[in-house]
N, C-alpha and C positions, 0 to 999 in steps of 0.2 A: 504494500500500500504506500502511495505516495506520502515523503516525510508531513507533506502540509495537513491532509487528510488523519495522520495521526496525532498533530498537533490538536486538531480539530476537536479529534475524538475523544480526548484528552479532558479538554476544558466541559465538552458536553458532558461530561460524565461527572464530574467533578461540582460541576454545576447541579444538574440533577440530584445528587449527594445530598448538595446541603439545602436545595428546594428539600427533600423528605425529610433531612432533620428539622429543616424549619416547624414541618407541616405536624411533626411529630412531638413539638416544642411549643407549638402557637395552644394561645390561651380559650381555651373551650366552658361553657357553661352546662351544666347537667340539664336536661330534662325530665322527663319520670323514673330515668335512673341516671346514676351515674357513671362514666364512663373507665372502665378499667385497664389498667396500663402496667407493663413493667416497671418495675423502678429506672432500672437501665434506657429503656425507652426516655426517658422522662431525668437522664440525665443524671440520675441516682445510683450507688453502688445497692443493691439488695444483700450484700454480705455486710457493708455496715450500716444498714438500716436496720437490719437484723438484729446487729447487736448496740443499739439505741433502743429496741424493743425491748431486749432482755432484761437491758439495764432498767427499764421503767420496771419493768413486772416484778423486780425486786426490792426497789425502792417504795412502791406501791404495796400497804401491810396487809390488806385485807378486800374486800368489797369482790368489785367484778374483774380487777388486773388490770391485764390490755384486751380483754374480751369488746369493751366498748370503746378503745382507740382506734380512730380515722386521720389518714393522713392523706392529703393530696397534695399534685404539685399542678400547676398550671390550667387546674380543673379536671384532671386525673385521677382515678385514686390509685396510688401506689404502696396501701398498708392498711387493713382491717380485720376487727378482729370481731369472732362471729356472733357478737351482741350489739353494735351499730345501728340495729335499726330497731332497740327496745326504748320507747318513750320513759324515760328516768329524769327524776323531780330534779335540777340542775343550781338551786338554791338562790342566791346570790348572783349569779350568771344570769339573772333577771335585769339587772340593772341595767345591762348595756342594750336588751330589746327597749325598756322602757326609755332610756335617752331618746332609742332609733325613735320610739313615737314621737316623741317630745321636738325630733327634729323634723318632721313631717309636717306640723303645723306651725313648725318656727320657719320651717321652708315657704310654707302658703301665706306667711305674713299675717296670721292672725296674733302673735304675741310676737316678742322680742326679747331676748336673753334678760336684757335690763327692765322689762317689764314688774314693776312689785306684784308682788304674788297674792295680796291684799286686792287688788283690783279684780280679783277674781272671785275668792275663796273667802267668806266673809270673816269668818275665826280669824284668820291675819291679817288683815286690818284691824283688828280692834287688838287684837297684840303682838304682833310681830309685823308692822307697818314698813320698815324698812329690808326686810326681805325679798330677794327679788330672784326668778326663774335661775339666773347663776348660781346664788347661792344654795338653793336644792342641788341643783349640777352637779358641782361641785362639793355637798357633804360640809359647805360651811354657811349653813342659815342660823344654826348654834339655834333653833324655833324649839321651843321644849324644855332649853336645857337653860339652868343660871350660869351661864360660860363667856358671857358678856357680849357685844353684838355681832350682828352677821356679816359675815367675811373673816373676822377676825379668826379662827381657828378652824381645824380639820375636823370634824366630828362622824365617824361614819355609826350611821344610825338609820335603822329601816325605815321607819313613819317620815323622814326629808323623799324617798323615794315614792312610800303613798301619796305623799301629796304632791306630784309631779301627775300621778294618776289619776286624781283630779282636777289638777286644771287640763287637761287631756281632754277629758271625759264632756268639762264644765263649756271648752271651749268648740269641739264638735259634735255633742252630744250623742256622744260614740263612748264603749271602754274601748280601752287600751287593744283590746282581745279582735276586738271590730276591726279597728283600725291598719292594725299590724297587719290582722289577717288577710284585710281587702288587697293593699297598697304595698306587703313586702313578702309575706308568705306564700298569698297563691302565686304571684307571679315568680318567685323562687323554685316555686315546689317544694313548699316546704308543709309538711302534712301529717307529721307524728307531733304533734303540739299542742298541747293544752296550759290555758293560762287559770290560773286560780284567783278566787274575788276574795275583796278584801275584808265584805260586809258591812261595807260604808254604801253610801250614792251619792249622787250628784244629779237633781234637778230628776230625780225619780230614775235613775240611771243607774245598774249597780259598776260600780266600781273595781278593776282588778288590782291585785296587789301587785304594788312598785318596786319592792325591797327584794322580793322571791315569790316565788311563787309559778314558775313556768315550768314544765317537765316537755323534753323534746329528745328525740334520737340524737345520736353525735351525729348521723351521718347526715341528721336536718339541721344541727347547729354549724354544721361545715361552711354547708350553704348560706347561709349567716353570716360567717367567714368572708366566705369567696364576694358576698357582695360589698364586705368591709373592702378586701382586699384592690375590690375593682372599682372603689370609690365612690361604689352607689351606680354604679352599672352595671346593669343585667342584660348582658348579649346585645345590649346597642340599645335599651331603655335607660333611662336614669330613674330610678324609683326614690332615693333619695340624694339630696345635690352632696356634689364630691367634698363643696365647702361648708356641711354638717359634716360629712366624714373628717376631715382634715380636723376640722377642732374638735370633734367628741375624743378622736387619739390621740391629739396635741396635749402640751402640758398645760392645766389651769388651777391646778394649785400648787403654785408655788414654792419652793426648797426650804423658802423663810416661813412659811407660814404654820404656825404651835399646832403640834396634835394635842390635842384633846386628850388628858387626861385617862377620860371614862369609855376611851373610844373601843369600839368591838373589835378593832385593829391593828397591830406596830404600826403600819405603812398608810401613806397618803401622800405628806409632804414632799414634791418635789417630781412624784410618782403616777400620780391623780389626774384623767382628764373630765369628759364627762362622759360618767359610768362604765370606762375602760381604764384596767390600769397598762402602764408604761414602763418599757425597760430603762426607765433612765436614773440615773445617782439620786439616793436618797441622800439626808442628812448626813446620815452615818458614814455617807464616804464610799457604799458599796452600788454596786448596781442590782436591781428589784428581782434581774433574772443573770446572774452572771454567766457568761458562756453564750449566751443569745445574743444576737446581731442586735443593734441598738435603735433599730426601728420596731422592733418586737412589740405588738400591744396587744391585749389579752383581756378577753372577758371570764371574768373568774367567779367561783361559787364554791363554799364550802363542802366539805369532802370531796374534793380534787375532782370539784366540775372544772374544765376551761375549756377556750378555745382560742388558740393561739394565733395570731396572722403574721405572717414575716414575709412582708414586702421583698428585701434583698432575694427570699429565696424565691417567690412567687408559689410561697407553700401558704396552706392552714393544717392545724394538727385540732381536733374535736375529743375532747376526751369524757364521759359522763361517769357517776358513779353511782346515783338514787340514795345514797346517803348511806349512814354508819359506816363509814369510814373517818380513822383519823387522820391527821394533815399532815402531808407529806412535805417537807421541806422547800422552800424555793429555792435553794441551793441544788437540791438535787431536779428540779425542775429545768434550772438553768444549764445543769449534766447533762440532762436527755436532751435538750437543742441542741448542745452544744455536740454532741455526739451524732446527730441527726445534721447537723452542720460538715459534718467529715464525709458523709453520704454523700454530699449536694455538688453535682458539676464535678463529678469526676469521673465519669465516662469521656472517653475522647471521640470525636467525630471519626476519626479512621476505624472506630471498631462498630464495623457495617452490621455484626452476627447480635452485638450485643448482650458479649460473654464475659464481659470484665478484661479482654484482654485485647492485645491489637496482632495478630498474627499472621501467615497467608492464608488462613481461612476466611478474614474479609475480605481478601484480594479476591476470595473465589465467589464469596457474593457480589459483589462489585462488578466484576465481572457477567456473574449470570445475572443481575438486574439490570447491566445495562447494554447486554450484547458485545461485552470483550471478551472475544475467543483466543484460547491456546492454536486455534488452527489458523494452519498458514493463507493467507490471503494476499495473491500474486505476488508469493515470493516470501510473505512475513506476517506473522500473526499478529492481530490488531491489539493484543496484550504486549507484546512484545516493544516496550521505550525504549529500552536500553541496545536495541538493536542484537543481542550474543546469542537469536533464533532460540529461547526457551523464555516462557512465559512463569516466571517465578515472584520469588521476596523481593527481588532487587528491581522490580518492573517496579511492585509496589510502593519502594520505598519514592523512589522517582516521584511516582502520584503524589504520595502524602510531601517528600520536599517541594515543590513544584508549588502546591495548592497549600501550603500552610495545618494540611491535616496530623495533628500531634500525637502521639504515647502521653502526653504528658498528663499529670492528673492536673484540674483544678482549672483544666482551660476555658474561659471564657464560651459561652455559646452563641451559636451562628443567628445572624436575626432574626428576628420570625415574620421579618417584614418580607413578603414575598418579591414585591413590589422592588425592593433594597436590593435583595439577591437577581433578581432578572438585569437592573442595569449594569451592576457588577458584573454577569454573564457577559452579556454585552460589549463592555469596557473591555475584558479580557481576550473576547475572540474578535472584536476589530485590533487591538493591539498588535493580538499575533500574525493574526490576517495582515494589519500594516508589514510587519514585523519583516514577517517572510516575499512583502511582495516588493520592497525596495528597491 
C-alpha cells in the first residue's frame, strides 16, 4: 500500500479511537434504569475500586455494609451492591432535598434569601423579627434558643429546617412532598421516595418534615447526585438554576462564625453551605473529608446516610443505611474517596481490550475494529508502520508514539467533545496530506 495511504490509515484509526472513548466517557442521564458500565470503560481501575469497597465494609460496624452502596461515574454505574434499590429512612440527608425546594421558589422569585421569615410565618414576627430565609439556610437563626441573635452562631437544630417547610408550603400552597415531586423527582426518575409530615400545617396544608424525614433508595439518591453534579440539568432541562446549585454547595457559614455550644454537631463553621456540607478546612485546621478532592460536597444523615458528588471526578457515590447504625468516622470516610480516588483515570487510552493492561492484545482489537490487517496488501500489510513485513508490538508502539496514546496511569482523558475530536481529525490529516504533498 502506498506510504500516503498508510499514513492515512493511521490517523483514521486513531481518530476513531478516541471518537469511542469519547463516546464511552460523555456524560449520560439514566432513564427508568440506569445505565451499566465497566469500571474500566469508565476510566476506573475495578481492582482498586474493589479494594475502596472492602475498605468501606470494614470501617462500616454494623447495618447493611456496602449492600446499599452506588457509585457512578459520568452517569454510569460502575459499583452496587444488591440493596440499592431498598427505600431506607436516610435521616438528616433530608436537609439538602428541603434546600432543593427552598430553591425552587427562590428560583421563581416568590421570596428572597434576605427575605424575614416573619413576613410569612406569623410566630416570627412576633418573636424572632429579625430572622431571615438565610438564617434557617444556614443553621444560624439561633429562633428557639437564648444564644443571642440570628446570624451570630452555628446552631444545627431540626425545627430551623421545619420551618423552611413552611414557608415552602405557606408560599405555594404545596408541601414540600408536592413540590419536589412534581418539579425534580418525576423528571429525575426518581421513584423509591417517601417524605414524612411533620404534623404541623400551613393554611390547612399539612406540612412535611424539614430536619429528616425522607427514606429513598441510594440508587434514587444518586440521581439526586447527578442532578447536583450537573448543576441543575437534567439531559438539557434545567429543573433547578445552576446558581441555586452553586450556592446551596458554596461556603455560607463562615470559619469565624461560634458553634453553638448545644449544637447536635462538632462541624458547621467554615464547612456549612445550604443544607450541604463541604470538604473545606474547619476551624481546627483539618479538612471535613480528608483524602477527598476539595470540591467534594455531601448530603449527609445520620447512621452513615450520604451522598457524595465530586465534580473533579465527575463521580456521585449514594450510600443509605435505615438507621441503627453507629457513626462511622469522617476520617475514614475521607479513606474510602480517597482510595476510590486511586481508581479514577487510570486506565490508558491505548488499552483498547480494557484489561488493566496495555499489550499486543489491543493492537489486535484495534486492529479488528478498524480493519488493520496482518495480510499483505500489494506488497505490505496495512498493520505493518514500521515497514520489517510483520505486523507486531512495534507497529503498535509507533500508533501509541505517533498519537500520544500512553501506558501511563493517571493520564488525563480525551474530550468528550465530539465536535473537538472531528476538527483535531481534520487538522491532523490535512497536515499530513500537506505534509507529504510538498
Amino acid at each position: 500500500m502506498p506510504r500516503n495511504a498508510l499514513c492515512y490509515l493511521r490517523l483514521v484509526c486513531v481518530f476513531m479511537l478516541l471518537c469511542s472513548w469519547a463516546n464511552a466517557t460523555e456524560m449520560v442521564f439514566p432513564g427508568e434504569e440506569w445505565e451499566r458500565a465497566t469500571p474500566e470503560s469508565q476510566s476506573v481501575a475495578s481492582d482498586l475500586l474493589r479494594d475502596a469497597v472492602a475498605f468501606l465494609g470494614t470501617a462500616l460496624p454494623n447495618g447493611t455494609g456496602t449492600d446499599a452502596l452506588f457509585i457512578e461515574r459520568n452517569g454510569r454505574v460502575i459499583w452496587e451492591g444488591s440493596g440499592v434499590d431498598q427505600e431506607l429512612s436516610v435521616a438528616s440527608m433530608t436537609k439538602s432535598f428541603t434546600t432543593t425546594a427552598l430553591g425552587l421558589v427562590i428560583d421563581d422569585g416568590e421570596i428572597r434569601l434576605d427575605t424575614p421569615v416573619g413576613n410569612l410565618l406569623p410566630n416570627f414576627a412576633r418573636s424572632y423579627p429579625d430572622v431571615t430565609i438565610r438564617h434557617l439556610a444556614t443553621m444560624t437563626s439561633n429562633h428557639g434558643m437564648a444564644w443571642g441573635p440570628a446570624g451570630s452562631q452555628f446552631q444545627y437544630y431540626n425545627p430551623t429546617f421545619d420551618a423552611i417547610s413552611e414557608v415552602v408550603t405557606k408560599i405555594t400552597g404545596q408541601s414540600m412532598d408536592e413540590i419536589f415531586g412534581s418539579r425534580i423527582a418525576e423528571p429525575t426518575g426518581i421513584t423509591e421516595f417517601s417524605w414524612g409530615v411533620s404534623g404541623a400545617s400551613v393554611d390547612g396544608v399539612q406540612t412535611n418534615q424539614g430536619g429528616s424525614g425522607i427514606s429513598i433508595s441510594a440508587e434514587d439518591a444518586a440521581r439526586f447526585g447527578h442532578l447536583f453534579l450537573n448543576e441543575g440539568n437534567w439531559d438539557g432541562q434545567q429543573l433547578i438554576s445552576s446558581d441555586w446549585v452553586s450556592q446551596a454547595t458554596a461556603l455560607q457559614v463562615g470559619v469565624d462564625v461560634p458553634l453553638n455550644p448545644a449544637s447536635d454537631t462538632p462541624w458547621g463553621p467554615g464547612v456549612y453551605g445550604f443544607g450541604w456540607w463541604l470538604n473545606n478546612v474547619q476551624p481546627n485546621g483539618e479538612e471535613f473529608l480528608p483524602g477527598a478532592p476539595p470540591g467534594t460536597y455531601v448530603a449527609a444523615g445520620a447512621n452513615n446516610n450520604y451522598v457524595f458528588v465530586v465534580p473533579e471526578w465527575d463521580v456521585v457515590i449514594a450510600r443509605t443505611s435505615g438507621g441503627g447504625e453507629s457513626f462511622v468516622d469522617l476520617g475514614d470516610w475521607g479513606e474510602f474517596l480517597r482510595l476510590v480516588g486511586l481508581a479514577v483515570d487510570v486506565v490508558s487510552p491505548a488499552d483498547a481490550n480494557l484489561d488493566g493492561t496495555v499489550d499486543l492484545a489491543d493492537f489486535e482489537v484495534l486492529k479488528s475494529n478498524f480493519g488493520i490487517s496482518g495480510r499483505a496488501v500489494r506488497g505490505r500489510a496495512t498493520g505493518d508502520f514500521d515497514g520489517d513485513e510483520v505486523v507486531g508490538l512495534s507497529d503498535f508502539q509507533i500508533l501509541k508514539n505517533d498519537f500520544g496514546l500512553t501506558n501511563a496511569a493517571n493520564v488525563p482523558e480525551p474530550t468528550t467533545s465530539l465536535l473537538l475530536l472531528f476538527a483535531v481529525g481534520v487538522l491532523l490529516l490535512r497536515t499530513h496530506f500537506n505534509r507529504r504533498h510538498r
